[in-house]
N, C-alpha and C positions, 0 to 999 in steps of 0.2 A: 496138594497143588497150592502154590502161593496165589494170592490175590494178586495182580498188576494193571496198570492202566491199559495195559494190551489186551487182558481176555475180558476185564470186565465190558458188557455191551450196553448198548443203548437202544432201546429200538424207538423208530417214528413209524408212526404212523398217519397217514395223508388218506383224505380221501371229500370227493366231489360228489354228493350226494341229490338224487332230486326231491324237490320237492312241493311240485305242484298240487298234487292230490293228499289226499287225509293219510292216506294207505302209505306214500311215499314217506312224508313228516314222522309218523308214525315208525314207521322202518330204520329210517335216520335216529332218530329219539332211541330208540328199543339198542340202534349198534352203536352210539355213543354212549349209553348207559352201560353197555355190557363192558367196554372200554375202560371207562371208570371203575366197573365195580373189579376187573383182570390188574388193577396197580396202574391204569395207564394217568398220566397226568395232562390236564389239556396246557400245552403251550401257547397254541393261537386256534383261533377257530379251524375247525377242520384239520389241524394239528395236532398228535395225543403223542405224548412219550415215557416212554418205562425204562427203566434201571435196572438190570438183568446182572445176576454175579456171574456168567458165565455163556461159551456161548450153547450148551445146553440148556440153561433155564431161555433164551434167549430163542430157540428152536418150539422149546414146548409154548411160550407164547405166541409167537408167527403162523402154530396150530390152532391156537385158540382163535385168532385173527380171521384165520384163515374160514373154521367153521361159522363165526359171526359174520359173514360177508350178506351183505344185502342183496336182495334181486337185481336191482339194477344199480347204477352208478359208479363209480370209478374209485378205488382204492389202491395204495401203493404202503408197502412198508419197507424203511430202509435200516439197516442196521449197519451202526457205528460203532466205535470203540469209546473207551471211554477216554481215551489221550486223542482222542480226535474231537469229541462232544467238548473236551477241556479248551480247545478254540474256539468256540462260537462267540460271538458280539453280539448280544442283544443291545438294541437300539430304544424307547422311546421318542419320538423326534429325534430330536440332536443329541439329547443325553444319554450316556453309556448307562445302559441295566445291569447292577454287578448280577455276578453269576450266582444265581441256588446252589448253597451244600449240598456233595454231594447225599445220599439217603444214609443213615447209619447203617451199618453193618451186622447181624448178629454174631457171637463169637461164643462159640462154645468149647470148654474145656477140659 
């Protein structure tokens, strides 16, 4: 199966976490590090996104997601393509953010 900007995926990941009590911070801390240590990368706060070759590796992450889910708070995960994630505009103020490389690829022979 060829590599193309149509199967490779992207996943985000979003989520509203609370955090008034130790237990709550705590909770948030423990599924943001798990996020981290799954390939996710934070975008923006409360924002993490992965680079999936496929939408299979792309499925067995959304499982792992799925099992890190915290007691309470609110998560969402979207998955894009990668000729779709190739549009986005990141901003700083007024000035364009050029885009991150894509990740290298490993290639075996």
């Amino acid at each position: 199966m060829e590599l193309n900007a149509y199967r490779i995926m992207w996943l985000f990941v979003f989520f509203d976490l609370p955090t008034e009590t130790k237990k709550n911070r705590r909770d948030a801390s423990i599924f943001r590090n798990a996020l981290l240590k799954d390939g996710f990368s934070m975008m923006q706060f409360s924002v993490y996104i992965r680079h999936c070759a496929s939408g299979e590796s792309a499925d067995v992450h959304e499982a792992r997601v799925r099992r890190l889910l915290p007691e309470y708070g609110k998560v969402s995960v979207l998955r894009i393509t990668d000729k779709q994630f190739g549009n986005i505009m990141n901003f700083w103020g007024r000035a364009p953010v050029p885009k991150e490389p894509p990740p290298m690829q490993l290639e075996l022979f």
